[in-house]
N, C-alpha and C positions, 0 to 999 in steps of 0.2 A: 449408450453405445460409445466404446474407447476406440482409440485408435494410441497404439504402442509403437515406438519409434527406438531402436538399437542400432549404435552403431559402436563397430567391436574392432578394436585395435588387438596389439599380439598379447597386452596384460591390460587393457581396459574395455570397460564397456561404457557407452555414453545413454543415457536415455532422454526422452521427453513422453509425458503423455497428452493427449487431448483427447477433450469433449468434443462428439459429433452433434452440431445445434441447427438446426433447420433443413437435417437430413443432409447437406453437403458444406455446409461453413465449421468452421474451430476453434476451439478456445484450447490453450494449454494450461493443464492442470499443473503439473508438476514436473521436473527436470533433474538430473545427476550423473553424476560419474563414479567409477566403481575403477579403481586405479590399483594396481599391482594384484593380479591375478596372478597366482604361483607362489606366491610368499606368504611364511606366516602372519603376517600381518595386512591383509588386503584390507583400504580405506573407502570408504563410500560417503560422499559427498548429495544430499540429495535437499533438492530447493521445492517450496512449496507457499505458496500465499505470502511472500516476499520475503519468507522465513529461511534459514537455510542450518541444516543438520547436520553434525557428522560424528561417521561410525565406525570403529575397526570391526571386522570380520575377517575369517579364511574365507577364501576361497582357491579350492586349488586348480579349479579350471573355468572355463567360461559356462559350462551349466553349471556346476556350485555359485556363481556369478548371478547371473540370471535369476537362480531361484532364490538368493538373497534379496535380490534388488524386489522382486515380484512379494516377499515378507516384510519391504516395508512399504510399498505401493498395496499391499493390503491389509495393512496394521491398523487399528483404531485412532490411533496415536497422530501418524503420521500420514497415512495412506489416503489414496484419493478414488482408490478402488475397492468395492464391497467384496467381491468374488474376481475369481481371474474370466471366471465365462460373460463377465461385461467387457474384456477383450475382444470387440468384433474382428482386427488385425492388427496386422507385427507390420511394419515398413522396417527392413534393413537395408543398411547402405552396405552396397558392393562397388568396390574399386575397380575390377578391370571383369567387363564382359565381351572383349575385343572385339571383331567385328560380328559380333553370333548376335548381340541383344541391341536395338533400334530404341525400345523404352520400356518403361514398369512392367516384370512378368510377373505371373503366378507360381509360386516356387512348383516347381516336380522334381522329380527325379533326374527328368532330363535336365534341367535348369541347373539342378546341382554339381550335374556333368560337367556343363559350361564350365560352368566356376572353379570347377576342381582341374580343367584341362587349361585355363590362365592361370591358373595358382602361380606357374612358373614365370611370369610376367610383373604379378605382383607379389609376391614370397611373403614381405613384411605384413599384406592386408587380405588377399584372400581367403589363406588360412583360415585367418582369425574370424574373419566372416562369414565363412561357413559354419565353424563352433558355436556363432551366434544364433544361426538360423538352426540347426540339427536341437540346438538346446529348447528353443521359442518352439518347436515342433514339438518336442518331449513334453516341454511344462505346461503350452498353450495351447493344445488337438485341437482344439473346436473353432479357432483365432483362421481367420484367413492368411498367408504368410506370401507377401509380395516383397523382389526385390526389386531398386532402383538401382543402376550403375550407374558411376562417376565418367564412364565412357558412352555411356549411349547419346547423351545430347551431340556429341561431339559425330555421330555417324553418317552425317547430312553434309560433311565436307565432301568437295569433289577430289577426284582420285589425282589430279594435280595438285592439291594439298597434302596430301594425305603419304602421297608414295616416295619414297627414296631413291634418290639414283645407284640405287645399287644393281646387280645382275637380278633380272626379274625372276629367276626361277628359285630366290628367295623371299620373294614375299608368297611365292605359290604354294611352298615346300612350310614355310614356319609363319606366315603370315607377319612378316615383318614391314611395317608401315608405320605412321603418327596414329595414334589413338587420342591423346588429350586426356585430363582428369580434371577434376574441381568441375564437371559439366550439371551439376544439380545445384551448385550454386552458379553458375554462369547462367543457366535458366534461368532461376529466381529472380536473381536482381534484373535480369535482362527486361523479364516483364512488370517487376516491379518498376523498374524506372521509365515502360510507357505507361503506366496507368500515373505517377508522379509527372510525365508531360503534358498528359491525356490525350496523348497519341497513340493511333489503331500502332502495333507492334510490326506488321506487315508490311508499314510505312516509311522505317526506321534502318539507321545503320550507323550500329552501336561499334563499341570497343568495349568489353568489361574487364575491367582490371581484377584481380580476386589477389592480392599480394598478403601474404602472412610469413609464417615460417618458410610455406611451401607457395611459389608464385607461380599464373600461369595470367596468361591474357587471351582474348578470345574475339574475332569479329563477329559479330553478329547480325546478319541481314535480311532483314524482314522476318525475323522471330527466329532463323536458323544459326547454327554455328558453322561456316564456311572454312577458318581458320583457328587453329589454336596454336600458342606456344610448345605447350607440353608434349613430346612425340613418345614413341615406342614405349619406353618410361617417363617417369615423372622427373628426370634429369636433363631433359634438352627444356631450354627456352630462357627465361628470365635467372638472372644471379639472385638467389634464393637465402634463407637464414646459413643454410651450411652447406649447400649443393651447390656447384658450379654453374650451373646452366651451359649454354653455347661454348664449345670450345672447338678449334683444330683437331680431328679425330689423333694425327699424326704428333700430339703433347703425350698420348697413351705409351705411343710405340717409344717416344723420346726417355718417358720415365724410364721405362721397364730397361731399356740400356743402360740410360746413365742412373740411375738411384737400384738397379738391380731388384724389384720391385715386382712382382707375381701379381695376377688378375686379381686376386681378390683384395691386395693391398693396393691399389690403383682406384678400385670402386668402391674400398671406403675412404682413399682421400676426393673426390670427386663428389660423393652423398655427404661427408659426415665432415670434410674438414676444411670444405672450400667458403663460393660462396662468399658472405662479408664477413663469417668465422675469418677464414681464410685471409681475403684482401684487409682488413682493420687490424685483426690480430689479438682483438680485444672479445668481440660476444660474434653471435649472430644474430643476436636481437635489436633492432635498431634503437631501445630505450636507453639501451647504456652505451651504442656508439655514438648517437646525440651528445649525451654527454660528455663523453670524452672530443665530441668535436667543441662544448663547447669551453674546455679546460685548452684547445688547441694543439689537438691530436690528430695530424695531416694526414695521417695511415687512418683514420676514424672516419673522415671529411672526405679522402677518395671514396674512400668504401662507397658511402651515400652519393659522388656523385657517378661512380658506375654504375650503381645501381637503379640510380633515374633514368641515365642515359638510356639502359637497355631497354626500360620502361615505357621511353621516346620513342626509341626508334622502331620496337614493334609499335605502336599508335600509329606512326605515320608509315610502316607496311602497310597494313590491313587497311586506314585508309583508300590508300592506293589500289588494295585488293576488290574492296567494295564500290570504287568507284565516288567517294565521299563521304561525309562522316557528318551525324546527326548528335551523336551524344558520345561522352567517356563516363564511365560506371566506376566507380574505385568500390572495394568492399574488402571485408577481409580484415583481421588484425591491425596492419599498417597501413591499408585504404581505406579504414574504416575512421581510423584514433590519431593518427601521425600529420596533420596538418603541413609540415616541414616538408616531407615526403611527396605531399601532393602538390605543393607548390614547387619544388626541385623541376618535378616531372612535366608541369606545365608550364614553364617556364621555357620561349623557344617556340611554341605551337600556335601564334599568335597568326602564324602562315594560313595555320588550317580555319582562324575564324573562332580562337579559344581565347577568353576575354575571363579571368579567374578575379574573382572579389574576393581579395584577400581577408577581408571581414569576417566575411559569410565562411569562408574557406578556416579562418582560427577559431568558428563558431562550434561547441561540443554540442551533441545532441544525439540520440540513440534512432529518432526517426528520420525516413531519407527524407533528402534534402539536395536545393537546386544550391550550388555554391559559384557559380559562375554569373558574372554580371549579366544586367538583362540585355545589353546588345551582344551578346554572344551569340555568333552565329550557332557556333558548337556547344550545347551544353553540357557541362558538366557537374554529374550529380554521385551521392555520398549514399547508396544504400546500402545498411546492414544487412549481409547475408544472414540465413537462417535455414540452414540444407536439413532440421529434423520435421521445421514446416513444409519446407518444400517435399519432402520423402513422405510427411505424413500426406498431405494434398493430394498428389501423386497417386497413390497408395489409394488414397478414398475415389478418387476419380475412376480409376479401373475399375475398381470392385462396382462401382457404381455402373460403369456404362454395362458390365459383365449380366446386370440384374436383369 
């Protein structure tokens, strides 16, 4: 019994599969990505037994995608599946089920509904995630098809988190409020890092950092998420690879006067050009504005220290929100590999009882890991997120209690 993991971007598709072993535990079989869907040359990258493959194909949509990907997950060759009917389920990741979905449903009709009625909240990912699932439905009948959204951990905040000061009879009318993303990996490490304390979750009051391209941060108290970064969109909260994060609503109105500048030219300098794109001037990837800080490039050096700071000063919100703070969770691309970064951001927080072993903190390793010295009140720990485990999990848990 498999359990199939997709997650569909607007030209990619990501997979993982796993073996179901003792009726509820996992092993990953295999893993890939399937990158430029639309073109004549679509690339499939697909990993297996520490081996890794790659393939041109077309594909000109997300089911030509899918049923590629599903010919070499049943190839002799390469495959780790005999037939697609050892597909027991599909786990898809969906991005915005605003406030309709609380956690993992069973796809229907209705559910589709959902999804297709935030579409306009997330433009760049619901779409595509729907393609996913209508495809996994075609290719896979017999496969049970659960989705998990990036919004539903995040639905257990209280509505003083959540709501904006704006005229109430617009969140009534469009449902405008914080929603949060990145909430299936805020999960994950959440409880990964009480089982790395071996402390009941319930007990706990975390902070999890999830920083990559796209950043958000999240308090988490006693296993809930109460606050997140990310609101409405995934552009309020932390200064991001190319997104802004937090700003004065009132720079919008500024542009569009002085630069003469229309909605849609405002929202992609704000997604596509800000951010430490933006403040460096150089990437938005912190590998190469490292470097450039370490040739001694002060537009490079600010970049990274705004972007700790804002890292800071949500830590010691949420703190504040929770009423104390038990652990910090970094994960994520640049929380996970950028040592620099985590030291920037804890640097300062010795107030809260954060005692970082610079050591253990330069130490590489793919497994989480405690990086904070042992009198740390606060600990602070390095797990690797993994949001197609966590979706497949998820995914099996349901169907499981369902039975």
């Amino acid at each position: 019994m498999k359990v199939l993991v997709i997650n569909c971007g607007s030209s990619t598709i990501k997979y993982k599969v796993f073996q179901v072993q003792d009726g509820s535990t996992l092993k990953e079989l295999a893993s890939g990505l399937l990158e430029r869907i639309g073109s004549d040359k679509s690339t499939l990258t697909h990993r297996r037994d520490g081996e890794t493959y790659k393939f041109e194909l077309e594909a000109k949509d997300h089911r030509e995608g899918l049923e590629s990907i599903l010919k070499i997950l049943t190839s002799k060759e390469h495959g780790v599946i005999e037939d697609p009917s050892e597909v027991f389920a599909v786990g898809h990741r969906v991005v915005h089920g605003g406030d309709s979905v609380f956690q993992p449903t069973v796809i229907t009709e209705d559910l589709l509904n959902v999804i297709r009625r935030w579409s306009d909240m997330a433009p760049l990912h619901n779409p595509a995630n729907l393609a996913g699932i209508e495809a996994a439905i075609s290719l896979l009948p017999g496969a049970h098809q659960v989705a998990v959204f990036d919004t539903a951990f995040h639905q257990t905040m209280p509505a003083e988190a959540y709501l904006y000061a704006i005229p109430y009879e617009y969140y009534e009318r469009y449902r405008i409020r914080r929603y949060g993303f990145h909430g299936t990996s805020h999960r994950y490490v959440a409880y990964k890092a009480a089982e790395v304390l071996n402390r009941d979750i319930s007990e706990l009051k975390m902070v999890t950092c999830h920083l990559g391209a796209g950043c958000s941060i999240t308090a988490v108290c006693g296993g809930k998420s109460i606050d997140t970064s990310m609101g409405f969109t995934p552009l309020e909260g932390l200064v991001m690879a190319t997104r802004s994060g937090d700003i004065d609503p009132s720079l919008i109105f500024f542009l569009v006067r002085k630069e003469g500048l229309n909605v849609e030219e405002v929202e992609n300098l704000l997604n596509r050009k800000s951010g430490l794109l933006g403040l460096s001037g150089v990437s938005g990837d912190v590998r190469d504005i490292w470097r450039e800080v370490e040739k001694g490039n002060q537009r490079a050096e600010l970049a990274m220290r705004v972007f700790a700071y804002r890292v800071k000063k949500y830590i010691g919100a949420y703190a504040a929100a929770m009423g104390g703070l038990d652990a910090i969770v970094f994960t994520a691309g640049i929380g996970e590999n950028d040592w620099r970064t985590r030291e920037l951001i804890c640097e300062g927080l010795e107030y809260l009882g954060v005692r970082l072993d610079k050591r253990l903190n330069r130490m590489t390793s793919k497994e989480p890991r405690i990086i904070s010295s042992d009198d740390s009140k606060v600990k602070v720990l390095v797990i690797p997120t993994d949001e197609e485990l966590a979706i497949a999990l998820e995914t099996l848990n349901l169907l499981l209690r369902k039975r």
